[in-house]
VEXTORZA-802247 format. One record per atom (N, C-alpha, C): residue number from 0; chain; atom name; x, y, z. Coordinates in nm, 3 decimals. Example, Ala and Ser with C-alpha at 12.3 -4.5 7.8 and 13.67 -1.06 7.14 Angstrom:
REM VEXTORZA-802247
<domar n="0" chain="A" atom="N" px="1.319" py="-0.569" pz="0.780"/>
<domar n="0" chain="A" atom="CA" px="1.230" py="-0.450" pz="0.780"/>
<domar n="0" chain="A" atom="C" px="1.320" py="-0.330" pz="0.780"/>
<domar n="1" chain="A" atom="N" px="1.285" py="-0.225" pz="0.708"/>
<domar n="1" chain="A" atom="CA" px="1.367" py="-0.106" pz="0.714"/>
<domar n="1" chain="A" atom="C" px="1.290" py="0.003" pz="0.787"/>
This chain:
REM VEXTORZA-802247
<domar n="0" chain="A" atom="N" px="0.083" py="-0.117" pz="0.000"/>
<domar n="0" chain="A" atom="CA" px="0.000" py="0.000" pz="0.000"/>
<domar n="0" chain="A" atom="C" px="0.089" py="0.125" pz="0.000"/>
<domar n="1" chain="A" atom="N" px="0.064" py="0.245" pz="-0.092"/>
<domar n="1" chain="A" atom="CA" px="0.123" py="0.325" pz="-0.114"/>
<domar n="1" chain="A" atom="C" px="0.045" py="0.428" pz="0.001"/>
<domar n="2" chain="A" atom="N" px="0.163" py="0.548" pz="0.028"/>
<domar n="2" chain="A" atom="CA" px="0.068" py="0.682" pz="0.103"/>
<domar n="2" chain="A" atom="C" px="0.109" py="0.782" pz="0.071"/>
<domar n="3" chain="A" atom="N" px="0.090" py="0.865" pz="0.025"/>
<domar n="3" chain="A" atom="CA" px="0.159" py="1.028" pz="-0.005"/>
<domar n="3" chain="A" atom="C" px="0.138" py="1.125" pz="0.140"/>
<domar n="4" chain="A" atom="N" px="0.266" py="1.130" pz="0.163"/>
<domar n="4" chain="A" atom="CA" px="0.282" py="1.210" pz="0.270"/>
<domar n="4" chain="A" atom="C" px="0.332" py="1.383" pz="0.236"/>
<domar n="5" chain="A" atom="N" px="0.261" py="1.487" pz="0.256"/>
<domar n="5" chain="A" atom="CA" px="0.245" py="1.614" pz="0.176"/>
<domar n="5" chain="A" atom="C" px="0.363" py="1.696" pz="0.313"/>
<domar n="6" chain="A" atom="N" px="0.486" py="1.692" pz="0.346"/>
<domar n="6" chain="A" atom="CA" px="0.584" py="1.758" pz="0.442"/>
<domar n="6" chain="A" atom="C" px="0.550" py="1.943" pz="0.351"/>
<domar n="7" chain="A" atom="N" px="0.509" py="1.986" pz="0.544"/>
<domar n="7" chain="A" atom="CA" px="0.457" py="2.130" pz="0.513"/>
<domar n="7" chain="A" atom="C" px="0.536" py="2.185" pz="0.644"/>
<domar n="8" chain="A" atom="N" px="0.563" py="2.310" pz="0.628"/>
<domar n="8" chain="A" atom="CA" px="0.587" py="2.370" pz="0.769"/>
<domar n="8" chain="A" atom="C" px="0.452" py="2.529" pz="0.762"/>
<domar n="9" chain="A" atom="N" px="0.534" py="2.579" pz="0.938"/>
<domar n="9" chain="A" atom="CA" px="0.405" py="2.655" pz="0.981"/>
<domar n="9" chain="A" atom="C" px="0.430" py="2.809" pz="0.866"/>
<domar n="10" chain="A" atom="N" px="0.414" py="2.917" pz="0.840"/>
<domar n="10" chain="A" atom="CA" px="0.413" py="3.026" pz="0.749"/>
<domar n="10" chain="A" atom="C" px="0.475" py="2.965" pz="0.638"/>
<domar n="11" chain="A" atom="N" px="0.441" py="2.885" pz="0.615"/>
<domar n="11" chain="A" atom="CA" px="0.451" py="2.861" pz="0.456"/>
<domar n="11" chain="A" atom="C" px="0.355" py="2.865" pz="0.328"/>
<domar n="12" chain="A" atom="N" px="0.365" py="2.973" pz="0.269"/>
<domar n="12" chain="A" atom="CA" px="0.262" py="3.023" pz="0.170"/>
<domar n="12" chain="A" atom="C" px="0.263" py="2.949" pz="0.047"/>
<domar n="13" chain="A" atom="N" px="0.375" py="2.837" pz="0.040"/>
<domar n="13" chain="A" atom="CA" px="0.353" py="2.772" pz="-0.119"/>
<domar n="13" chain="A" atom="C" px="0.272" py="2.603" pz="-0.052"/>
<domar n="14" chain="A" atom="N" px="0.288" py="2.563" pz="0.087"/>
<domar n="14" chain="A" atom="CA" px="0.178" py="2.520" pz="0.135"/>
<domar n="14" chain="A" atom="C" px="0.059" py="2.513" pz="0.144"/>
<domar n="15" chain="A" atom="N" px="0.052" py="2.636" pz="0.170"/>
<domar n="15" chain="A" atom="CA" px="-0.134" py="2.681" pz="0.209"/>
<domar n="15" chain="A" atom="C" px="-0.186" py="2.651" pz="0.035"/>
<domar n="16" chain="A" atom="N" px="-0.073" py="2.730" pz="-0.020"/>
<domar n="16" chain="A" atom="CA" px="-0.128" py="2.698" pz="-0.184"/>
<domar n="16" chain="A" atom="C" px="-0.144" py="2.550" pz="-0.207"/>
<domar n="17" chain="A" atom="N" px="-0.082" py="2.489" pz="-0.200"/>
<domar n="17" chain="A" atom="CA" px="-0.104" py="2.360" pz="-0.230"/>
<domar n="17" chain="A" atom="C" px="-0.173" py="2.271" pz="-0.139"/>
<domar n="18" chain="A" atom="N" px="-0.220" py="2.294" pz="-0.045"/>
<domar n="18" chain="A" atom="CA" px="-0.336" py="2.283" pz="0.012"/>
<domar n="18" chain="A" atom="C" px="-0.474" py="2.293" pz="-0.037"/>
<domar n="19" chain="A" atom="N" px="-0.493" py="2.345" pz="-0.133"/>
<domar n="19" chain="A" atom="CA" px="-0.614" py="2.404" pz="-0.173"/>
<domar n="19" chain="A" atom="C" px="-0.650" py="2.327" pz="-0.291"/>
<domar n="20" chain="A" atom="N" px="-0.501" py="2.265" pz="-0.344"/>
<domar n="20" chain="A" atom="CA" px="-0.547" py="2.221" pz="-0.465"/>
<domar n="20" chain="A" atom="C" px="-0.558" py="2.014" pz="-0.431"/>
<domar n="21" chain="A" atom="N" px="-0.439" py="1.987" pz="-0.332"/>
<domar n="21" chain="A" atom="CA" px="-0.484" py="1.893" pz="-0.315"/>
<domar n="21" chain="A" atom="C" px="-0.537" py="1.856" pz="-0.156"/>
<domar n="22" chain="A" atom="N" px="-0.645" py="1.827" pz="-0.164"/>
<domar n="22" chain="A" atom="CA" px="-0.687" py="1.800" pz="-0.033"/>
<domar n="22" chain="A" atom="C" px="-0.695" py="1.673" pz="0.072"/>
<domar n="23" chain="A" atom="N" px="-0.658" py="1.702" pz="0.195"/>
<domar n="23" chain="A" atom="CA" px="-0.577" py="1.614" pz="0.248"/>
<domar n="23" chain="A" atom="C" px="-0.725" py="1.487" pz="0.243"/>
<domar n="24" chain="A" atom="N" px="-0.681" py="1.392" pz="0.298"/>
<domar n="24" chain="A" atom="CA" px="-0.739" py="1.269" pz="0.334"/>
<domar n="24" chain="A" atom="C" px="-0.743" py="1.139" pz="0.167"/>
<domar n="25" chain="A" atom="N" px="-0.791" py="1.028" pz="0.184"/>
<domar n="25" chain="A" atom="CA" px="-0.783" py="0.926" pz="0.098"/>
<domar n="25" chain="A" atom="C" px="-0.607" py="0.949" pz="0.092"/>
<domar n="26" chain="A" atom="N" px="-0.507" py="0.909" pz="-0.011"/>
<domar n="26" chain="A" atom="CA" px="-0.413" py="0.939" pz="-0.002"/>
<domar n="26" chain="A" atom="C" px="-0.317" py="1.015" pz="0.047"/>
<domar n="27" chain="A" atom="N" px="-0.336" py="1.075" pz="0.055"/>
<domar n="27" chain="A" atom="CA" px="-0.312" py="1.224" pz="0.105"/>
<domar n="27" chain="A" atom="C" px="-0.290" py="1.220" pz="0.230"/>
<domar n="28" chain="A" atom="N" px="-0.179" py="1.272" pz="0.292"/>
<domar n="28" chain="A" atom="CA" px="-0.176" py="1.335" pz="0.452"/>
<domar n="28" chain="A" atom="C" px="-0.067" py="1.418" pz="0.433"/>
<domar n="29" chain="A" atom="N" px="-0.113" py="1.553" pz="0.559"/>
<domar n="29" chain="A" atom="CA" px="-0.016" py="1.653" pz="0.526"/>
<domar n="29" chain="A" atom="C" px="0.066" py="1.661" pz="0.667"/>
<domar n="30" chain="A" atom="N" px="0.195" py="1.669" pz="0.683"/>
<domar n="30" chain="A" atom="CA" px="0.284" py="1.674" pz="0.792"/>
<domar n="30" chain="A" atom="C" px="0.361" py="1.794" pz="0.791"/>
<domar n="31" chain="A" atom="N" px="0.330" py="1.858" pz="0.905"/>
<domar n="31" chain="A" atom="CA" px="0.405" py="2.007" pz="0.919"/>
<domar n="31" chain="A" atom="C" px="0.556" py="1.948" pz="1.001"/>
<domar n="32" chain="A" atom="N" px="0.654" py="1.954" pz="0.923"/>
<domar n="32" chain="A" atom="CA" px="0.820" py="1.899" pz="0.995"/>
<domar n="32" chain="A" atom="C" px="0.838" py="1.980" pz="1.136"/>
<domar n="33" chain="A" atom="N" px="0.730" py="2.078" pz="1.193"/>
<domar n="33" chain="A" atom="CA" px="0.820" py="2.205" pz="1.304"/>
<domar n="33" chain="A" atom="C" px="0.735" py="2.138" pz="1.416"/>
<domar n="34" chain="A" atom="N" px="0.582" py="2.031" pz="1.375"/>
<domar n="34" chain="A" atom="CA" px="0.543" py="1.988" pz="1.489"/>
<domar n="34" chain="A" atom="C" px="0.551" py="1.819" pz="1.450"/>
<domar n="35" chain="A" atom="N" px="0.589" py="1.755" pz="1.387"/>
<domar n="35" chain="A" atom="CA" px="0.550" py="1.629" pz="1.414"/>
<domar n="35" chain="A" atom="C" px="0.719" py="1.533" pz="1.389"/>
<domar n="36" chain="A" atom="N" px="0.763" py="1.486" pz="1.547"/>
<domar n="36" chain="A" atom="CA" px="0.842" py="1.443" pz="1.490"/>
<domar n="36" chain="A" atom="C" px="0.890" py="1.362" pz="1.369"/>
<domar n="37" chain="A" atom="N" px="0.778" py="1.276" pz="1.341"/>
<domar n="37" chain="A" atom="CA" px="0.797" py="1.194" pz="1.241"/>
<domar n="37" chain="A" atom="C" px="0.844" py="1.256" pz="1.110"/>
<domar n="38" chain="A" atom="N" px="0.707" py="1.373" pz="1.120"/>
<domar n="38" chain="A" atom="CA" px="0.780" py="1.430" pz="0.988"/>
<domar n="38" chain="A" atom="C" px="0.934" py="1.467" pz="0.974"/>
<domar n="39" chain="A" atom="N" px="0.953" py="1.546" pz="1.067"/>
<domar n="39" chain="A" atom="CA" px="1.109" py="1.546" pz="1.086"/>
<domar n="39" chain="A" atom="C" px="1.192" py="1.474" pz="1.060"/>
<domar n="40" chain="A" atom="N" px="1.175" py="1.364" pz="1.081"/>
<domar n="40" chain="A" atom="CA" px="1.265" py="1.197" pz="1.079"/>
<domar n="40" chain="A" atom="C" px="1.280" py="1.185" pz="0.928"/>
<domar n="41" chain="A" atom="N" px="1.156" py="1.207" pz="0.872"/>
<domar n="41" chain="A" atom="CA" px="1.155" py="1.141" pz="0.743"/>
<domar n="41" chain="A" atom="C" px="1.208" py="1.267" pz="0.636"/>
<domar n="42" chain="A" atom="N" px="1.238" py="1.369" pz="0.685"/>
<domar n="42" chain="A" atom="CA" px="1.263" py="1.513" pz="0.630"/>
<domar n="42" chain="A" atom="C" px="1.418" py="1.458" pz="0.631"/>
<domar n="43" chain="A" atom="N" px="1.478" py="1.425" pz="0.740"/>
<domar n="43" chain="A" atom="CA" px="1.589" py="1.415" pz="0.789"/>
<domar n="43" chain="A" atom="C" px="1.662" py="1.283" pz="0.623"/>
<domar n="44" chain="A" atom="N" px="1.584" py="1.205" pz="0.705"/>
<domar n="44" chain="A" atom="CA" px="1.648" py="1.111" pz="0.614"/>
<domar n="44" chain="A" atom="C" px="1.628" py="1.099" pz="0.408"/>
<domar n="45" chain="A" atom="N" px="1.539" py="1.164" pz="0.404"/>
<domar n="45" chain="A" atom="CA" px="1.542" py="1.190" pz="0.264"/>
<domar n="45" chain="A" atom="C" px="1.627" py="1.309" pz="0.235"/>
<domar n="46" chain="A" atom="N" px="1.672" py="1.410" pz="0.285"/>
<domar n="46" chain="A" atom="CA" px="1.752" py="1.527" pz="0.259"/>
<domar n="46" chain="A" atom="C" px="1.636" py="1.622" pz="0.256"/>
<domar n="47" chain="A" atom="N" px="1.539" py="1.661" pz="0.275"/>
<domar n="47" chain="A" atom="CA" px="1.475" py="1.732" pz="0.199"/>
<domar n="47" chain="A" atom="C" px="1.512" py="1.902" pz="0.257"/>
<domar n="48" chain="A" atom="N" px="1.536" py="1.948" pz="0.206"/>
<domar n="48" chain="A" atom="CA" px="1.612" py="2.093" pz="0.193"/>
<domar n="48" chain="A" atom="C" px="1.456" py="2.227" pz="0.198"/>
<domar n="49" chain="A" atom="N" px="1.339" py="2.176" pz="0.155"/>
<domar n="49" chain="A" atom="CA" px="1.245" py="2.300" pz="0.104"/>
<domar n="49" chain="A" atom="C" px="1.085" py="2.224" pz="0.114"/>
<domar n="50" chain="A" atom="N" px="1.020" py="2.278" pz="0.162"/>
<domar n="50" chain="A" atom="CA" px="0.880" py="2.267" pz="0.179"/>
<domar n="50" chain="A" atom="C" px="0.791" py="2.314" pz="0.103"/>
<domar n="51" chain="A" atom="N" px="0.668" py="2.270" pz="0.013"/>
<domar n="51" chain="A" atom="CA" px="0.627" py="2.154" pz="0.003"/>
<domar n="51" chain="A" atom="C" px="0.691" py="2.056" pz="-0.042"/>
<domar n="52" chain="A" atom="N" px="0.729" py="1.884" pz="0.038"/>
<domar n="52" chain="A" atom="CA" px="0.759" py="1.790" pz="-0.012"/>
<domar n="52" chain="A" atom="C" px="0.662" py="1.703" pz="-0.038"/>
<domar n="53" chain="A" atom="N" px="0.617" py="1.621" pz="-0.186"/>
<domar n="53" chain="A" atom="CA" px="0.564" py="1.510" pz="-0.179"/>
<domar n="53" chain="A" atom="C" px="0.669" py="1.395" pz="-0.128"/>
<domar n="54" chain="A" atom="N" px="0.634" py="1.306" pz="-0.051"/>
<domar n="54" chain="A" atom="CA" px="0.674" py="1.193" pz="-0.081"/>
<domar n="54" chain="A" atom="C" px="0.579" py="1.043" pz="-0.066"/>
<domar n="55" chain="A" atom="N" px="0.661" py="0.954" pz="-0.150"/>
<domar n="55" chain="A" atom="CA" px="0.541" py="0.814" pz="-0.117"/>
<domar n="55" chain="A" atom="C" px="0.636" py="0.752" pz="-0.023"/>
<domar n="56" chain="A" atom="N" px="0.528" py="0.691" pz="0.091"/>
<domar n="56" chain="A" atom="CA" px="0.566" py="0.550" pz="0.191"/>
<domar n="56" chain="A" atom="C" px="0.556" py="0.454" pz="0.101"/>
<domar n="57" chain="A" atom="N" px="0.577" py="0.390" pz="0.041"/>
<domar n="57" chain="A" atom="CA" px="0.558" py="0.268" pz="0.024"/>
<domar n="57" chain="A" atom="C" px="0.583" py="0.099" pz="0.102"/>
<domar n="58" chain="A" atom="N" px="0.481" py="0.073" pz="0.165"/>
<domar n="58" chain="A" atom="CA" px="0.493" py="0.015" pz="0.269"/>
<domar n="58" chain="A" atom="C" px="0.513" py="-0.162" pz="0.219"/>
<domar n="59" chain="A" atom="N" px="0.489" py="-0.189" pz="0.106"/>
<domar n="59" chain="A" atom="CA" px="0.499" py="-0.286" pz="0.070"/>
<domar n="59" chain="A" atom="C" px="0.621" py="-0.308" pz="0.045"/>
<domar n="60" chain="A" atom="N" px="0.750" py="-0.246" pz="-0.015"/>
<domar n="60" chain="A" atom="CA" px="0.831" py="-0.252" pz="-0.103"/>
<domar n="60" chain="A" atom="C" px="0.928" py="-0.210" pz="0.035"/>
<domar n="61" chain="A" atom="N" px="0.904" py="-0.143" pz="0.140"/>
<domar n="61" chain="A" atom="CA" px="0.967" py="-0.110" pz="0.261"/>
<domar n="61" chain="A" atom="C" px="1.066" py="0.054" pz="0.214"/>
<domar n="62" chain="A" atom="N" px="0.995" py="0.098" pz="0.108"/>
<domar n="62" chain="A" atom="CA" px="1.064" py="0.201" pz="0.078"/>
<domar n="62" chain="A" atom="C" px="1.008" py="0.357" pz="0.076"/>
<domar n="63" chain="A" atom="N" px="1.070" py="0.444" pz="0.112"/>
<domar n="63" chain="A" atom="CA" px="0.981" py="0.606" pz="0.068"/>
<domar n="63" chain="A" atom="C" px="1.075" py="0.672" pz="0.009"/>
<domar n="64" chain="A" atom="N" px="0.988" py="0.787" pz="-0.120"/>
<domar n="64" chain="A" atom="CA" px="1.093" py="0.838" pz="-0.161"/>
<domar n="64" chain="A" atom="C" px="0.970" py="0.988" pz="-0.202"/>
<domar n="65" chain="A" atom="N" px="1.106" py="1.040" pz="-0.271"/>
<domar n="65" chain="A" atom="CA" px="1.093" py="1.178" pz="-0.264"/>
<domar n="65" chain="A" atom="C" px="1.007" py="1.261" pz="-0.411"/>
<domar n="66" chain="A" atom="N" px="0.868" py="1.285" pz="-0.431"/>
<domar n="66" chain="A" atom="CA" px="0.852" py="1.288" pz="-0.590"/>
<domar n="66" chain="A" atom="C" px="0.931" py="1.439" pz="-0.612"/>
<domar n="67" chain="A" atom="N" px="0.874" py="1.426" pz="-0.781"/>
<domar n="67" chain="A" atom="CA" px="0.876" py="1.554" pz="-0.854"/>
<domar n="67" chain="A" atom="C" px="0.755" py="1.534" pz="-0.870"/>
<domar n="68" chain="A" atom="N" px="0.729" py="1.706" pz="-0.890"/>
<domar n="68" chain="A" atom="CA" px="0.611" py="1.767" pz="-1.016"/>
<domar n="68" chain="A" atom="C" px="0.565" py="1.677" pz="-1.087"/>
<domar n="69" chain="A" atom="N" px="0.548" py="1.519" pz="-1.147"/>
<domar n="69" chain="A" atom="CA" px="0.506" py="1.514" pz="-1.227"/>
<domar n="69" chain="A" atom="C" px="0.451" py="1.343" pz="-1.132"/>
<domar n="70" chain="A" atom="N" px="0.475" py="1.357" pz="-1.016"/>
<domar n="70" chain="A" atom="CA" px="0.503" py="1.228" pz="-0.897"/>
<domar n="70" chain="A" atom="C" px="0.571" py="1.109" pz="-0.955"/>
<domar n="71" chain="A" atom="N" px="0.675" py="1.118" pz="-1.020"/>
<domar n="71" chain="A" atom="CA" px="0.786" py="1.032" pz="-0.992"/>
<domar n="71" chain="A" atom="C" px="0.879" py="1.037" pz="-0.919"/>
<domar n="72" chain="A" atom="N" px="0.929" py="0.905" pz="-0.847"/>
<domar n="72" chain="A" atom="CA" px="1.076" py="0.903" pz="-0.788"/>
<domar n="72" chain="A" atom="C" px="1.149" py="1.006" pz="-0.789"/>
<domar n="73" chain="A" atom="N" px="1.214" py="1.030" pz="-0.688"/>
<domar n="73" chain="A" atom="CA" px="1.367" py="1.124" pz="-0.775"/>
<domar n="73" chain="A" atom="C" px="1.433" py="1.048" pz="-0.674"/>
<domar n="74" chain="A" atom="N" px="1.414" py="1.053" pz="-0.543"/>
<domar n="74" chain="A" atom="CA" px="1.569" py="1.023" pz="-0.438"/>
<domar n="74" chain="A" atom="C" px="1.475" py="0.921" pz="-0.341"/>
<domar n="75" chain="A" atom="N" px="1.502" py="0.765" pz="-0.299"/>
<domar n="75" chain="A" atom="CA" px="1.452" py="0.699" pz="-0.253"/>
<domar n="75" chain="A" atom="C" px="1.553" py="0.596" pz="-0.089"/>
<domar n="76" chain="A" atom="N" px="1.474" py="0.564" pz="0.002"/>
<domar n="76" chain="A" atom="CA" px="1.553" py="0.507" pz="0.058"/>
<domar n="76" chain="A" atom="C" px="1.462" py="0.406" pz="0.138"/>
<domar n="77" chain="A" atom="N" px="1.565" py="0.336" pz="0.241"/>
<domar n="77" chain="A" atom="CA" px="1.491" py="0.192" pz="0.279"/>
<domar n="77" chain="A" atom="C" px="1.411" py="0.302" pz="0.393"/>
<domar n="78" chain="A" atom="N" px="1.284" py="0.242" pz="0.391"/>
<domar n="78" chain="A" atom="CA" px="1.235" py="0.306" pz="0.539"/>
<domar n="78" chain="A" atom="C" px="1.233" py="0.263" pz="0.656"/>
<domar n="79" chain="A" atom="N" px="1.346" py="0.150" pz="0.632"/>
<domar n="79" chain="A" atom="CA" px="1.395" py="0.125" pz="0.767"/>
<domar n="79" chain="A" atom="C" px="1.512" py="0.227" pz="0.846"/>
<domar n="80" chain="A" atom="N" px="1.570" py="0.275" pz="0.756"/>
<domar n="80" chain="A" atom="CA" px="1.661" py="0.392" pz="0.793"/>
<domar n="80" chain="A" atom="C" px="1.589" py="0.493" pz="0.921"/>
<domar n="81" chain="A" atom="N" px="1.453" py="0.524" pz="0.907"/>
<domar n="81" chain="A" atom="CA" px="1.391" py="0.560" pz="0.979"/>
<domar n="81" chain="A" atom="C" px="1.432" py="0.501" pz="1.122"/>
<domar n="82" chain="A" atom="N" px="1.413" py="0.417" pz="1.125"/>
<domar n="82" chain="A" atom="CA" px="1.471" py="0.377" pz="1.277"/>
<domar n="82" chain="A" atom="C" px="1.572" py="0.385" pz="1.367"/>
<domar n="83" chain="A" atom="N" px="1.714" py="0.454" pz="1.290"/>
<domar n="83" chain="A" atom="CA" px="1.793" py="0.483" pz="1.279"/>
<domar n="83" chain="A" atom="C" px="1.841" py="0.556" pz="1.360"/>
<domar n="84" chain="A" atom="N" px="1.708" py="0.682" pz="1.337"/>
<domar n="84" chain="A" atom="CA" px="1.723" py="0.857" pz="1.327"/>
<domar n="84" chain="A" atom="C" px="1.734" py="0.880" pz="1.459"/>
């Protein structure tokens, strides 16, 4: 089972924008990195440098990774690394 996890932080205006267009729930969940550790963890371990991030869990395959614009792959890792952190 796949999940798109939408990494947002708090005054972030290209957030709120993209908020509007995709709305959270069914796939979708949105994680602000400044309150949820997890998000953090998973911010941490993908590199992610800038907010809004898509990324997919993929829970089957034991992997999450990081999309582009067009939701493909770009930078992927085991999500066991997570445990790590």
């Amino acid at each position: 089972m796949k999940e798109y996890v939408i990494l947002t932080a708090k005054h972030c205006p290209s957030c709120e924008a993209l908020k509007r267009y995709i709305p959270e729930g069914g796939k979708f969940r949105y994680m602000d990195v400044s309150e949820s550790l997890e998000a953090a963890r998973i911010a941490k371990v993908l590199g992610v440098m800038a907010v809004p991030t898509i990324v997919v869990l993929d829970k089957e395959n034991n992997k999450m990774c990081i999309l582009d614009d067009k939701f493909r792959p770009q930078r992927c890792v085991d999500s066991a690394s997570l445990d790590s952190t």
